[in-house]
PDB file of N, CA, C and O in Angstrom:
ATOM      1  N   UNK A   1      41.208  52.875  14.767  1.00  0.00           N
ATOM      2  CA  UNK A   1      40.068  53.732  14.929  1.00  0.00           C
ATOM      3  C   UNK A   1      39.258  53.771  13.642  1.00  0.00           C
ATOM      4  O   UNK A   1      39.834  53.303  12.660  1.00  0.00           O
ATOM      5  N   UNK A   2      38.422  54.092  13.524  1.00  0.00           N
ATOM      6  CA  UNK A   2      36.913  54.212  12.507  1.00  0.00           C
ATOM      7  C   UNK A   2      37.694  55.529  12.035  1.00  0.00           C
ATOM      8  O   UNK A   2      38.071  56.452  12.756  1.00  0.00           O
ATOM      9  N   UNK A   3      37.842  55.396  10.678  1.00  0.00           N
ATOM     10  CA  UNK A   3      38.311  56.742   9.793  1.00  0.00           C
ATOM     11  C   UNK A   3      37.289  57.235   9.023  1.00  0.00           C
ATOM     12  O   UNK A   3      37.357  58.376   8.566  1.00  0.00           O
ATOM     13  N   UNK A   4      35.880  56.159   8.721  1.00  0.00           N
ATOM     14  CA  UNK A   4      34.851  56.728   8.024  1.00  0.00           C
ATOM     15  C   UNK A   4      33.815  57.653   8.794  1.00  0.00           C
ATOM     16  O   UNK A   4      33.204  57.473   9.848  1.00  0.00           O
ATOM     17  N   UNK A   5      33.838  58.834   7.783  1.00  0.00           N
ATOM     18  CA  UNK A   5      32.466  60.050   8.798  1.00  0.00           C
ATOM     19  C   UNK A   5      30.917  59.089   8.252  1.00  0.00           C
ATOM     20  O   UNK A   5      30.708  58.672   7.113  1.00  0.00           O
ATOM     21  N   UNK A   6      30.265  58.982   9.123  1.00  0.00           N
ATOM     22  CA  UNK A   6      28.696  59.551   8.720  1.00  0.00           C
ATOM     23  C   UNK A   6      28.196  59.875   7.841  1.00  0.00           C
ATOM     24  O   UNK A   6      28.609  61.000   7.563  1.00  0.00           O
ATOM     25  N   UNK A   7      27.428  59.517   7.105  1.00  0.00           N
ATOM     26  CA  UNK A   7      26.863  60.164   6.164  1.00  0.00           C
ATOM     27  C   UNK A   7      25.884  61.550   6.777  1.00  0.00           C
ATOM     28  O   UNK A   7      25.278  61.644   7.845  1.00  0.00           O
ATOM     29  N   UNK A   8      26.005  62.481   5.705  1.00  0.00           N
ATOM     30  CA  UNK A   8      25.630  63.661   6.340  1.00  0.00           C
ATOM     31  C   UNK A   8      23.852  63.675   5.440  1.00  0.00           C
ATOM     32  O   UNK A   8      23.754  63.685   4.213  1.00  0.00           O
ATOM     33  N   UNK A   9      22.881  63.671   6.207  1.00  0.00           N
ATOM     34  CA  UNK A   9      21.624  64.170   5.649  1.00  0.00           C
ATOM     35  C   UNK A   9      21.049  65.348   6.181  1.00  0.00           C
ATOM     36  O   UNK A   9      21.044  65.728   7.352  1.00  0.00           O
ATOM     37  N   UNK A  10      20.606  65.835   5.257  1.00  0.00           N
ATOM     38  CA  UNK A  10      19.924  67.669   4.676  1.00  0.00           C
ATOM     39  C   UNK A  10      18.422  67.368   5.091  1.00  0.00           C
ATOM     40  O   UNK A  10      17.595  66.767   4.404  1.00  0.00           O
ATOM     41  N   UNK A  11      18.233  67.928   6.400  1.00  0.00           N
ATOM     42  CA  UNK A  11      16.568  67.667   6.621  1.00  0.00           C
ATOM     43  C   UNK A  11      16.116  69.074   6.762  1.00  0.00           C
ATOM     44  O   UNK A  11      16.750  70.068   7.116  1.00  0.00           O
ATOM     45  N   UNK A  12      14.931  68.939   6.423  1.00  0.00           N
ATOM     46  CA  UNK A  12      13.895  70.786   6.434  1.00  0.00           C
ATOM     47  C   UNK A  12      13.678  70.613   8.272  1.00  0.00           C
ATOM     48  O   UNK A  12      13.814  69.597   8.953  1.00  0.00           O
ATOM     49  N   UNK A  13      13.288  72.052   8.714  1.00  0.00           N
ATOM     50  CA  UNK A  13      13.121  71.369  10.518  1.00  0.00           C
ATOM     51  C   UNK A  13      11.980  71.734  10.605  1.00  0.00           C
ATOM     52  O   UNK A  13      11.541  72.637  11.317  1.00  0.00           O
ATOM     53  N   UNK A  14      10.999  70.542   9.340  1.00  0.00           N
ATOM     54  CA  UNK A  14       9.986  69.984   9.422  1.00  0.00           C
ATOM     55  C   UNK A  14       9.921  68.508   9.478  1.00  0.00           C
ATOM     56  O   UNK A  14       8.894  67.902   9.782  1.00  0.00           O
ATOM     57  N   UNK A  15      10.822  68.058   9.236  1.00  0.00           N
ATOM     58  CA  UNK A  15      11.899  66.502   9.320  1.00  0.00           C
ATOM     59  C   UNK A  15      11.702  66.118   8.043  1.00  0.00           C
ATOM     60  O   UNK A  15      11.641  64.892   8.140  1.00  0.00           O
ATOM     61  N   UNK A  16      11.504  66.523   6.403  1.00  0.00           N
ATOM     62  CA  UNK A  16      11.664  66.028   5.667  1.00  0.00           C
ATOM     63  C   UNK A  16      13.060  66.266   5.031  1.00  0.00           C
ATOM     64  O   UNK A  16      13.927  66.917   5.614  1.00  0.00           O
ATOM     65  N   UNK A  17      13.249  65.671   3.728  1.00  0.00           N
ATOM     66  CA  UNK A  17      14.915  65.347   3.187  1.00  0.00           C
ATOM     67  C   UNK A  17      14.863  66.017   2.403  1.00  0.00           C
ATOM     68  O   UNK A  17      14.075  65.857   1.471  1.00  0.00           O
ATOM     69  N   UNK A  18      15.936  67.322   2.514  1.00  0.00           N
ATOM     70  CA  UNK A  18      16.163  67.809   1.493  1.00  0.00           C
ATOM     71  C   UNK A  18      16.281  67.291  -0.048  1.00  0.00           C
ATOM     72  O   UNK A  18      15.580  67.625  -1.003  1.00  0.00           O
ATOM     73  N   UNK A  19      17.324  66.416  -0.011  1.00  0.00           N
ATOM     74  CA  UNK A  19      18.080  65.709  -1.139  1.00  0.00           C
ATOM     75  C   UNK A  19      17.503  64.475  -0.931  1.00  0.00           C
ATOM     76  O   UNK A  19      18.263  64.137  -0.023  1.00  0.00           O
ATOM     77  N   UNK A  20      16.564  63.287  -1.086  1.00  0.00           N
ATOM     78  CA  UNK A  20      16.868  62.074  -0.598  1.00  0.00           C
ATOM     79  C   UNK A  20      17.686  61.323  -1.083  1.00  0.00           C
ATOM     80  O   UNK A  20      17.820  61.090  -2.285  1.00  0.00           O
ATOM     81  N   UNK A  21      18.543  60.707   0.138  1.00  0.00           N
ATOM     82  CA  UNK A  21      20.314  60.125  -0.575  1.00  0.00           C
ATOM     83  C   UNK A  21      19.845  58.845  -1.273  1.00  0.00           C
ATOM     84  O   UNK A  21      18.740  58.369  -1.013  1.00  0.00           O
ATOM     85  N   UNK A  22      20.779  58.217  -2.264  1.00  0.00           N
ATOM     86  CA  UNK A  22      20.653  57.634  -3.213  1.00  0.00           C
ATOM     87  C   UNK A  22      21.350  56.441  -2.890  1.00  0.00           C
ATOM     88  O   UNK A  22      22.546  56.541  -2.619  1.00  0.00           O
ATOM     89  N   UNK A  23      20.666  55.053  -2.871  1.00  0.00           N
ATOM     90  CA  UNK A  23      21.040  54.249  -2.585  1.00  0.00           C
ATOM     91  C   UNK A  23      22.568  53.425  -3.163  1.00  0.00           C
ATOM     92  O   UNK A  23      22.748  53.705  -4.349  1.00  0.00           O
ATOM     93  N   UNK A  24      23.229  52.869  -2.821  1.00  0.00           N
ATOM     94  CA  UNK A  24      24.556  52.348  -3.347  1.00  0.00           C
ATOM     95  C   UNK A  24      24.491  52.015  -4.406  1.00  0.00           C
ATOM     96  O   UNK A  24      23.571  51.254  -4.705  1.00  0.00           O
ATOM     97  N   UNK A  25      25.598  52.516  -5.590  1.00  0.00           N
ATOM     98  CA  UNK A  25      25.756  51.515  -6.492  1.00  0.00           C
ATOM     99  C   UNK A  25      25.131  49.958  -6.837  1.00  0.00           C
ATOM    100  O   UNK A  25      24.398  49.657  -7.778  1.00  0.00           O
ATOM    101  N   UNK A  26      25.768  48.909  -5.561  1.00  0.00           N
ATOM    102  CA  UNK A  26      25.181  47.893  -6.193  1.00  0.00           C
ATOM    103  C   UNK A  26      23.928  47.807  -5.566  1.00  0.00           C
ATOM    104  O   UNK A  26      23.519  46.662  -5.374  1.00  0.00           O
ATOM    105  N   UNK A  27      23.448  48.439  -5.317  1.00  0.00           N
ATOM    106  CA  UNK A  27      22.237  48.257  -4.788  1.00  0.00           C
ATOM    107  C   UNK A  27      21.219  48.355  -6.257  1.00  0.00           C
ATOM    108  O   UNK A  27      20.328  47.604  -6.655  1.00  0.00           O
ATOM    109  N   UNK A  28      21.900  49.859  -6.940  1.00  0.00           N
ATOM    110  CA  UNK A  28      20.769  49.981  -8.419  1.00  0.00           C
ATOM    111  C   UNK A  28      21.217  48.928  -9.625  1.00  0.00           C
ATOM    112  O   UNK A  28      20.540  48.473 -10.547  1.00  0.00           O
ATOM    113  N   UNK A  29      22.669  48.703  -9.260  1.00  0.00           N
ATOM    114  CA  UNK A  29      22.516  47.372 -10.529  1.00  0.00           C
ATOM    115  C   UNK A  29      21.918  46.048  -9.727  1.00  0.00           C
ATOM    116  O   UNK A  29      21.393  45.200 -10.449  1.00  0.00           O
ATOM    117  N   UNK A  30      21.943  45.838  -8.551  1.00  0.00           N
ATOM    118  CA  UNK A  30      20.944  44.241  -8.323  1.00  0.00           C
ATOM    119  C   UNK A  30      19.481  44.668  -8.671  1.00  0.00           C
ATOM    120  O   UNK A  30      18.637  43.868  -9.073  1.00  0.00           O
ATOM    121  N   UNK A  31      19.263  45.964  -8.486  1.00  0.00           N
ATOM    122  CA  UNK A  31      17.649  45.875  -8.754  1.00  0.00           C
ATOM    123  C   UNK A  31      17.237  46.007  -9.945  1.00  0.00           C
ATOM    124  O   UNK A  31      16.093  45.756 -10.325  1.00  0.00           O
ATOM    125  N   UNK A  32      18.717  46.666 -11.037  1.00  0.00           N
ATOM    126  CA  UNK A  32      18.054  46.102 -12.402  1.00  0.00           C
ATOM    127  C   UNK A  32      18.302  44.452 -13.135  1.00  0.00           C
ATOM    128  O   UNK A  32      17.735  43.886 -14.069  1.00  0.00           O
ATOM    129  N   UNK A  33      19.705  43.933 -11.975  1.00  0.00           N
ATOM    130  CA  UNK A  33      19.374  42.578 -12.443  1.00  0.00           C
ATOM    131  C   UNK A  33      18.197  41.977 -12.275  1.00  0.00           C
ATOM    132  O   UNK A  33      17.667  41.190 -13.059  1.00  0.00           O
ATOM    133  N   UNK A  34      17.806  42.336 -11.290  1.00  0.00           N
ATOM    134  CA  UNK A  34      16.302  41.517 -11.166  1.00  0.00           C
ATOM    135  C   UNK A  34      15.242  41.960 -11.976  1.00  0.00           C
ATOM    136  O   UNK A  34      14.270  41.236 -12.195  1.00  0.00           O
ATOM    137  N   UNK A  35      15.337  42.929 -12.371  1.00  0.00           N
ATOM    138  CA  UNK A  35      14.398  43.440 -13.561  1.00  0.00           C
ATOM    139  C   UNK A  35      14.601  42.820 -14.652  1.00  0.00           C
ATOM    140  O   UNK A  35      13.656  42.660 -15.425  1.00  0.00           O
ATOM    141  N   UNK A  36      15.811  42.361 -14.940  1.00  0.00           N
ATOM    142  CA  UNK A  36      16.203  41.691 -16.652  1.00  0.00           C
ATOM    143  C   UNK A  36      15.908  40.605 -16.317  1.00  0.00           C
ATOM    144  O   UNK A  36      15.303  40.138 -17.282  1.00  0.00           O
ATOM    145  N   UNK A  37      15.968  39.509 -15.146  1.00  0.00           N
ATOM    146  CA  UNK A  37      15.727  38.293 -14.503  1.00  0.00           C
ATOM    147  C   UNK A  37      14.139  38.166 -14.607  1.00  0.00           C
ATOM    148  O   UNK A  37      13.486  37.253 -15.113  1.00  0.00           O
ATOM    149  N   UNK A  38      13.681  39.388 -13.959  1.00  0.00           N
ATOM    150  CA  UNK A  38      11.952  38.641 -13.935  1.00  0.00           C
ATOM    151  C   UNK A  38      11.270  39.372 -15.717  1.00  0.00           C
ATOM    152  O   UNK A  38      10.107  39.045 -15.955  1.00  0.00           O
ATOM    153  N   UNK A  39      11.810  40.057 -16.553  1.00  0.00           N
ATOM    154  CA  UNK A  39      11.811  40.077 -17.888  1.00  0.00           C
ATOM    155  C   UNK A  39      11.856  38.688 -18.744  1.00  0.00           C
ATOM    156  O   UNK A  39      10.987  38.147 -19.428  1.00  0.00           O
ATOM    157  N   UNK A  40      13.208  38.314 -18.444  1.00  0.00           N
ATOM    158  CA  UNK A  40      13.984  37.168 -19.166  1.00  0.00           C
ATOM    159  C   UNK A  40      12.922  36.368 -19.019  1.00  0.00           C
ATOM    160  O   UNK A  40      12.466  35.852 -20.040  1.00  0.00           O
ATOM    161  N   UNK A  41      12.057  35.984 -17.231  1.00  0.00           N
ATOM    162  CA  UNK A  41      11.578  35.226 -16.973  1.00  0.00           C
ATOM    163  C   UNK A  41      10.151  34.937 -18.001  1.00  0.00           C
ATOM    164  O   UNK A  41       9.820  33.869 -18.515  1.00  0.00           O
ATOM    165  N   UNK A  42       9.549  36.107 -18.078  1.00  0.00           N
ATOM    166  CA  UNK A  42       8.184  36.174 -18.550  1.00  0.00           C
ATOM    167  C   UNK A  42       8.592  35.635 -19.956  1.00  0.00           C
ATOM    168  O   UNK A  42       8.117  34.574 -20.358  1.00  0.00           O
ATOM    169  N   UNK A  43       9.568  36.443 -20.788  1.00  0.00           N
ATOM    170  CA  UNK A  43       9.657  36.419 -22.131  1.00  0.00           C
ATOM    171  C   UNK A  43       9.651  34.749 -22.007  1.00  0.00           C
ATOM    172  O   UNK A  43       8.647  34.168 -22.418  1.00  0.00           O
ATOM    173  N   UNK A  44      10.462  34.176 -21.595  1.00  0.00           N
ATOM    174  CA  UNK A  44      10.600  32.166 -21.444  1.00  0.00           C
ATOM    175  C   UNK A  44       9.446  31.770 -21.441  1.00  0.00           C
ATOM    176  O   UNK A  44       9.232  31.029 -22.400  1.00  0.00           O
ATOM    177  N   UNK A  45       8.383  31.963 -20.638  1.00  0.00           N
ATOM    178  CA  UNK A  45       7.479  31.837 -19.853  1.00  0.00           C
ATOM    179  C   UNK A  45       6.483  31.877 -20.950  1.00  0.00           C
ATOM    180  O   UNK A  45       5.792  30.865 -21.058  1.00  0.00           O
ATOM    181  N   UNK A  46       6.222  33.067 -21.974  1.00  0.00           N
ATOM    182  CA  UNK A  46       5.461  33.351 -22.881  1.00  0.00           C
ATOM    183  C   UNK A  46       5.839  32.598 -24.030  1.00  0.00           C
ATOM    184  O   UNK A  46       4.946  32.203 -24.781  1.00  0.00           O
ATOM    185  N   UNK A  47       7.380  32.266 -24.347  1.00  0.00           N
ATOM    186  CA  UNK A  47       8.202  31.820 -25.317  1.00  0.00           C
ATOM    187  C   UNK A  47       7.480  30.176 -25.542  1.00  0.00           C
ATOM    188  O   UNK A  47       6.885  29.876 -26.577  1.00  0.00           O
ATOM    189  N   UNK A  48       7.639  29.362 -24.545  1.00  0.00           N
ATOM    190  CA  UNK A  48       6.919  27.891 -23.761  1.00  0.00           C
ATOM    191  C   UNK A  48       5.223  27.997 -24.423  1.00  0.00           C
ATOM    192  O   UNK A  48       4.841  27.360 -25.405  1.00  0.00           O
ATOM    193  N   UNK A  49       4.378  28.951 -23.618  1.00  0.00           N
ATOM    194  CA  UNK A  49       3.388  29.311 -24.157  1.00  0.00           C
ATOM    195  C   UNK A  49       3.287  29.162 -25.682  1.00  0.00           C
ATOM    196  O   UNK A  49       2.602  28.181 -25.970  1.00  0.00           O
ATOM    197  N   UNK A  50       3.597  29.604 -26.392  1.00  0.00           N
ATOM    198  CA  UNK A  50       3.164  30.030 -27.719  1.00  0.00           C
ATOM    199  C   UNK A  50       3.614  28.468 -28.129  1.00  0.00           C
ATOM    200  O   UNK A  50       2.823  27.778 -28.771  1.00  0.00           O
ATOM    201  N   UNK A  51       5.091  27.874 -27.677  1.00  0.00           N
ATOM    202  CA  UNK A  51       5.134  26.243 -28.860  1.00  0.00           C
ATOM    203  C   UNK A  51       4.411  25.873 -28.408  1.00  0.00           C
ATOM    204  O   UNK A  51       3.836  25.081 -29.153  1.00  0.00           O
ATOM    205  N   UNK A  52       3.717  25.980 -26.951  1.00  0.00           N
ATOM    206  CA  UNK A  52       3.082  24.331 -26.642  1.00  0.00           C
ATOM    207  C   UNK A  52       2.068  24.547 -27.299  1.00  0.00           C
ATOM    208  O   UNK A  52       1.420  23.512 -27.450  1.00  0.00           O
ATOM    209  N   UNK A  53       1.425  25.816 -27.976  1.00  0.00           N
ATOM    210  CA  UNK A  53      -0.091  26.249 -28.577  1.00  0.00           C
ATOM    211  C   UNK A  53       0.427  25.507 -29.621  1.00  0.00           C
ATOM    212  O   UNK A  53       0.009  24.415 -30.007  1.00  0.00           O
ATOM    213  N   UNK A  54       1.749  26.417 -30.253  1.00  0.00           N
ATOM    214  CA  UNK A  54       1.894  25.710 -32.164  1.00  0.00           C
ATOM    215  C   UNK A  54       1.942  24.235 -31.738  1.00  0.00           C
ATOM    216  O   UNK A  54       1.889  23.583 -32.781  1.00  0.00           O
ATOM    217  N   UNK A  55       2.013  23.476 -30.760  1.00  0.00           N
ATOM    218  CA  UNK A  55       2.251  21.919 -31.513  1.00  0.00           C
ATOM    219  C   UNK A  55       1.001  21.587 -30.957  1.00  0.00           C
ATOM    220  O   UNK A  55       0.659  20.943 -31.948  1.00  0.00           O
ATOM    221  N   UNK A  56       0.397  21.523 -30.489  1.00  0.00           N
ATOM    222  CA  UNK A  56      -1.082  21.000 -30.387  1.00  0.00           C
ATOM    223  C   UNK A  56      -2.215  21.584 -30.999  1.00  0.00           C
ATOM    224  O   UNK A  56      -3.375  21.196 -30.855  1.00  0.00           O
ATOM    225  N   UNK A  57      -1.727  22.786 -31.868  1.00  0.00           N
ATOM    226  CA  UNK A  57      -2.879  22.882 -33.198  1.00  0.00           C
ATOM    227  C   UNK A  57      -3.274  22.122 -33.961  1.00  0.00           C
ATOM    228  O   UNK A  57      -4.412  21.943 -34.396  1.00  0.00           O
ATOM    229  N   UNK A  58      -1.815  21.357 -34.276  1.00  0.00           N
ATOM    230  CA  UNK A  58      -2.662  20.811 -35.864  1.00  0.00           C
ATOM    231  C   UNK A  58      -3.498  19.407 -35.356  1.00  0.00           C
ATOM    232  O   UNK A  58      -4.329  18.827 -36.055  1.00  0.00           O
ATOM    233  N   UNK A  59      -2.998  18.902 -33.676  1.00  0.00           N
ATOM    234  CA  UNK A  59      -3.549  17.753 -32.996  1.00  0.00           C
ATOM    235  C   UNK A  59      -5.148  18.232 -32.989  1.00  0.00           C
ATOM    236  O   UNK A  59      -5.894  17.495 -33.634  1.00  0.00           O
ATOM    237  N   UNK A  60      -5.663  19.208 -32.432  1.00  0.00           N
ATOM    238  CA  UNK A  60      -6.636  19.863 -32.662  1.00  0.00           C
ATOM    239  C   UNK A  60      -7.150  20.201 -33.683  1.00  0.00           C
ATOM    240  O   UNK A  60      -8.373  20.082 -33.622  1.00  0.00           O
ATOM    241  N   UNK A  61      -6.697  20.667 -34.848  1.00  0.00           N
ATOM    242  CA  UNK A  61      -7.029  20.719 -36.114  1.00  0.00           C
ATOM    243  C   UNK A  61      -7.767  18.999 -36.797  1.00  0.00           C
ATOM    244  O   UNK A  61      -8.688  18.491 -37.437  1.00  0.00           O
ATOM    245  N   UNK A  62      -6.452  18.724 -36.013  1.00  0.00           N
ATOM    246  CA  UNK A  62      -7.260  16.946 -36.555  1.00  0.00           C
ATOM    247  C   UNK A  62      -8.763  16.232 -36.349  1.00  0.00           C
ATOM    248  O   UNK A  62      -9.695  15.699 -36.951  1.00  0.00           O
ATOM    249  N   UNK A  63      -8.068  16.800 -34.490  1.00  0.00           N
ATOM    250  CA  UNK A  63      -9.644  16.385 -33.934  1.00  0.00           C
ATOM    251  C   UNK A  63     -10.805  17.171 -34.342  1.00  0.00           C
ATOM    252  O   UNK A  63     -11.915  16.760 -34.005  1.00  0.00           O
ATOM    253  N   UNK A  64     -10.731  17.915 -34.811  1.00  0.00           N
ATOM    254  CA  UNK A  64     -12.030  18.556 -35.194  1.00  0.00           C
ATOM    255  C   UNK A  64     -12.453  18.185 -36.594  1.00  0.00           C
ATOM    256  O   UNK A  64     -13.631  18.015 -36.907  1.00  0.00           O
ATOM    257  N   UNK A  65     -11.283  18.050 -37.542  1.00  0.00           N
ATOM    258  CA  UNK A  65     -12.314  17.342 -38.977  1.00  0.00           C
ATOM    259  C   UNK A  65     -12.433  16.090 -39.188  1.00  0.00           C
ATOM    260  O   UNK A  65     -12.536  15.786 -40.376  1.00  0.00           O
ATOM    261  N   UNK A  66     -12.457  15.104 -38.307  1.00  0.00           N
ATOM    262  CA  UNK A  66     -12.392  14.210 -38.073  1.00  0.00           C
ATOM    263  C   UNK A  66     -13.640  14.041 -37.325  1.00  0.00           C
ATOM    264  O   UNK A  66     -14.379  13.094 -37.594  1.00  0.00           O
ATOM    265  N   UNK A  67     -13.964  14.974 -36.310  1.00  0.00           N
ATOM    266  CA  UNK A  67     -15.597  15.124 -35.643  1.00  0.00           C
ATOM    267  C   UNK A  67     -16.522  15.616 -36.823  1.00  0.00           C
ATOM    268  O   UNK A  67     -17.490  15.070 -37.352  1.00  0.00           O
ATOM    269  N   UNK A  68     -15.979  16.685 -37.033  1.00  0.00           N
ATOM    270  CA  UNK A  68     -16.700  17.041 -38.451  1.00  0.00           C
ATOM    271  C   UNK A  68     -17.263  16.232 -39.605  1.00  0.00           C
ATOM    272  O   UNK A  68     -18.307  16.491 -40.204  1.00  0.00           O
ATOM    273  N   UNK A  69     -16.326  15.079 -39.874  1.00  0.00           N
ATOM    274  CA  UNK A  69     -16.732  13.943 -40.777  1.00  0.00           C
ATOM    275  C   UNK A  69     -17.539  13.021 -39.852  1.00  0.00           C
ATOM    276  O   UNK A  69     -18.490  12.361 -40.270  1.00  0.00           O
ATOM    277  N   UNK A  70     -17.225  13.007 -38.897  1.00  0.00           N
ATOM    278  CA  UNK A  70     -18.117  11.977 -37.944  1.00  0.00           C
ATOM    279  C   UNK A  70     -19.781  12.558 -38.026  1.00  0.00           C
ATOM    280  O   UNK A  70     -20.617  11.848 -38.585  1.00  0.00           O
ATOM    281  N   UNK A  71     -19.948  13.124 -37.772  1.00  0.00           N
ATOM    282  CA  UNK A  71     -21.211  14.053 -37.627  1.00  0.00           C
ATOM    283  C   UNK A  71     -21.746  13.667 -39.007  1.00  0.00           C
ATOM    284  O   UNK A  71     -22.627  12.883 -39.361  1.00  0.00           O
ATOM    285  N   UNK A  72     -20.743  14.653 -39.806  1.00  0.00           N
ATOM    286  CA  UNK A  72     -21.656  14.320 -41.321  1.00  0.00           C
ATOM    287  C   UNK A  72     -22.089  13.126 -41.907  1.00  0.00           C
ATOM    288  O   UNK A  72     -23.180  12.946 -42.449  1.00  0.00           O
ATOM    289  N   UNK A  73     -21.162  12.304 -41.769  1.00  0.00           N
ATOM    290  CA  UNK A  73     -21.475  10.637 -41.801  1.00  0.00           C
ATOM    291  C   UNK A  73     -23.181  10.078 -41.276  1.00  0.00           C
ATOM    292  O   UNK A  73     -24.007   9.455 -41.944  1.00  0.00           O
ATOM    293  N   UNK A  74     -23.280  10.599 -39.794  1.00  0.00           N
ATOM    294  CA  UNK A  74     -23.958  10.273 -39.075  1.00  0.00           C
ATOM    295  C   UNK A  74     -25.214  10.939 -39.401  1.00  0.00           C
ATOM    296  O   UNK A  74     -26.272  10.526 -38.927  1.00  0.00           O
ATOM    297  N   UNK A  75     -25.151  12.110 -40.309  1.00  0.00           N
ATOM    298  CA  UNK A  75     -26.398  13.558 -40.418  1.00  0.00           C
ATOM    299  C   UNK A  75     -27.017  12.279 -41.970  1.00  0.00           C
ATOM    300  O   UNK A  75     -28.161  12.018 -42.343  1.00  0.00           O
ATOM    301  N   UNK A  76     -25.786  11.826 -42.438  1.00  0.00           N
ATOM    302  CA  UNK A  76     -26.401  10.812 -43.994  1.00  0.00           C
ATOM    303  C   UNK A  76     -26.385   9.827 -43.673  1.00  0.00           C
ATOM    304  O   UNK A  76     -26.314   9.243 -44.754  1.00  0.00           O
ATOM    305  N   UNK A  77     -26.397   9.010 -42.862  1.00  0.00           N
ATOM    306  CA  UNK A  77     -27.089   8.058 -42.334  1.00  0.00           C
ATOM    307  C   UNK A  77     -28.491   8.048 -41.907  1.00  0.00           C
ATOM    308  O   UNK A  77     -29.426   7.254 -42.008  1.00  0.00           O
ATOM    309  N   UNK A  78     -28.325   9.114 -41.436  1.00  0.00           N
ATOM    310  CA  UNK A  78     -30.000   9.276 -40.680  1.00  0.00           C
ATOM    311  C   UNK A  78     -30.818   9.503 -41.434  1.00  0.00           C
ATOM    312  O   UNK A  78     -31.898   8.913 -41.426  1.00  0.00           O
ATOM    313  N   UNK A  79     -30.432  10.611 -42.451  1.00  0.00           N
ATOM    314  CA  UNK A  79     -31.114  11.109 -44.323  1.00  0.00           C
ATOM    315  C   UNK A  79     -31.426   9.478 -44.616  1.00  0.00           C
ATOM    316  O   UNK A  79     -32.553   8.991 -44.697  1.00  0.00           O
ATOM    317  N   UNK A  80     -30.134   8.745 -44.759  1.00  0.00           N
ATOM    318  CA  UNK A  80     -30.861   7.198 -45.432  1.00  0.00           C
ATOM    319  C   UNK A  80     -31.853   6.378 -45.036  1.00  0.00           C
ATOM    320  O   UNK A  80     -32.528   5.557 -45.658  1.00  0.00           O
ATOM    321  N   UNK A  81     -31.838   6.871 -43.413  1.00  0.00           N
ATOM    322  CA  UNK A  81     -33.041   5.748 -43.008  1.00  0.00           C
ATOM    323  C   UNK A  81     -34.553   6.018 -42.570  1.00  0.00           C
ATOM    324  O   UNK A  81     -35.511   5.291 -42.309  1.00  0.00           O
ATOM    325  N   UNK A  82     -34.296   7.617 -42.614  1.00  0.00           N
ATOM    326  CA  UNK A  82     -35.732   8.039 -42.794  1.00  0.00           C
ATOM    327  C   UNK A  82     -36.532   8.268 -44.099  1.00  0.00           C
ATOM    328  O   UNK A  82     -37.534   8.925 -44.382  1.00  0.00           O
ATOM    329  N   UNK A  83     -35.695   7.470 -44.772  1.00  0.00           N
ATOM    330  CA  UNK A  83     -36.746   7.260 -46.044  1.00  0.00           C
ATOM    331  C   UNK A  83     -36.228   9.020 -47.349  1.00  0.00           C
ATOM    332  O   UNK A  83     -36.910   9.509 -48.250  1.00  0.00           O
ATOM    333  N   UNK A  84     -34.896   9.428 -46.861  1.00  0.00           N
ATOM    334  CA  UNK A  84     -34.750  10.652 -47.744  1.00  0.00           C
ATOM    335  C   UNK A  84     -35.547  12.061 -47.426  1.00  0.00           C
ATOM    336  O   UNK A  84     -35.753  12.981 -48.218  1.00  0.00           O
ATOM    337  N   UNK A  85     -35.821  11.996 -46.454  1.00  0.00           N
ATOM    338  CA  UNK A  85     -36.362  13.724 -46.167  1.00  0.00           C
ATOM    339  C   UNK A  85     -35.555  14.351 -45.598  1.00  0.00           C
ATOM    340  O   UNK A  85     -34.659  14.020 -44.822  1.00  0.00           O
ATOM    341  N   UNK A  86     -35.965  15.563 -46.101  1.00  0.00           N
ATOM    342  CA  UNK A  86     -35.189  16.407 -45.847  1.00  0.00           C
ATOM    343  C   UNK A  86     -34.651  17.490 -44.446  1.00  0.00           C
ATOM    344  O   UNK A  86     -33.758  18.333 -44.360  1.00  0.00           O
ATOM    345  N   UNK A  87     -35.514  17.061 -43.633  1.00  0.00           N
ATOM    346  CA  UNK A  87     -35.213  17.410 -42.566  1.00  0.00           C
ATOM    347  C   UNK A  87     -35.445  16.254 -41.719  1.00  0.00           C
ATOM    348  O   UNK A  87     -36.498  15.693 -41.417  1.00  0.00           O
ATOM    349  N   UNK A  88     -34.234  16.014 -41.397  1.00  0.00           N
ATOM    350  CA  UNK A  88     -34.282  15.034 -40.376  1.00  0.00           C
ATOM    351  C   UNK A  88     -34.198  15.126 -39.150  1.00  0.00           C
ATOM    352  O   UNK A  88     -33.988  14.104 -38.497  1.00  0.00           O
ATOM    353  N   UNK A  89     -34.388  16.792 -38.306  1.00  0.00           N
ATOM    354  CA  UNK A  89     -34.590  16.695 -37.117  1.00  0.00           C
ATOM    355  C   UNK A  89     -35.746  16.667 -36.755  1.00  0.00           C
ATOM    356  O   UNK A  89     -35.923  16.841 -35.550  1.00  0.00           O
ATOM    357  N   UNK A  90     -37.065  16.424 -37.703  1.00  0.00           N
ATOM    358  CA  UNK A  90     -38.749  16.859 -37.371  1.00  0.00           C
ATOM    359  C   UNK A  90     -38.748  15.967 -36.735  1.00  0.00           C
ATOM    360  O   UNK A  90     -37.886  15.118 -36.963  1.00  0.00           O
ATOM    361  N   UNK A  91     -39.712  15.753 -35.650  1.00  0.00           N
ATOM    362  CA  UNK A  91     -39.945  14.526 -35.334  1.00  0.00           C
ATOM    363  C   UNK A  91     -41.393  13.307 -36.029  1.00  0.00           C
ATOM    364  O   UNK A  91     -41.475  12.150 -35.618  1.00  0.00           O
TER     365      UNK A  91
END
């Protein structure tokens, strides 16, 4: 025979819960595993983020003074062949 009673709930006889009963044990530690799980997750997630930034800075760092010298190269070139004036975007 069934030796377990029922759980007994406390309602107002307006039908709300007195007490509202409290879900099982493992019920509140799976829902904080999953809290440390989708935590863990982000922190990884953000962790990934930040190297893949640090190692393609200085690739970026490159490419840009490297455009930078390109340009300038190209700004005194143009100074040389318009005869040395000083503004070389007039037309």
């Amino acid at each position: 025979m069934n030796t377990h009673r029922p759980p007994e709930i406390d309602m107002t006889p307006e039908g709300e819960f007195v007490d509202p009963p409290r879900p099982p044990i493992l019920t509140r530690v799976m829902m904080w595993a999953i809290v440390v799980a989708v935590l863990a997750g982000a922190l990884s997630i953000a962790a990934f983020a930040l190297w893949l930034f640090l190692l393609l800075l200085p690739i970026a760092l490159g490419a840009a003074a490297v455009a930078y010298g390109v340009f300038r190269f190209q700004a005194w070139r143009a100074q040389q062949s318009v005869g040395g004036q000083r503004n070389v975007w007039r037309p």
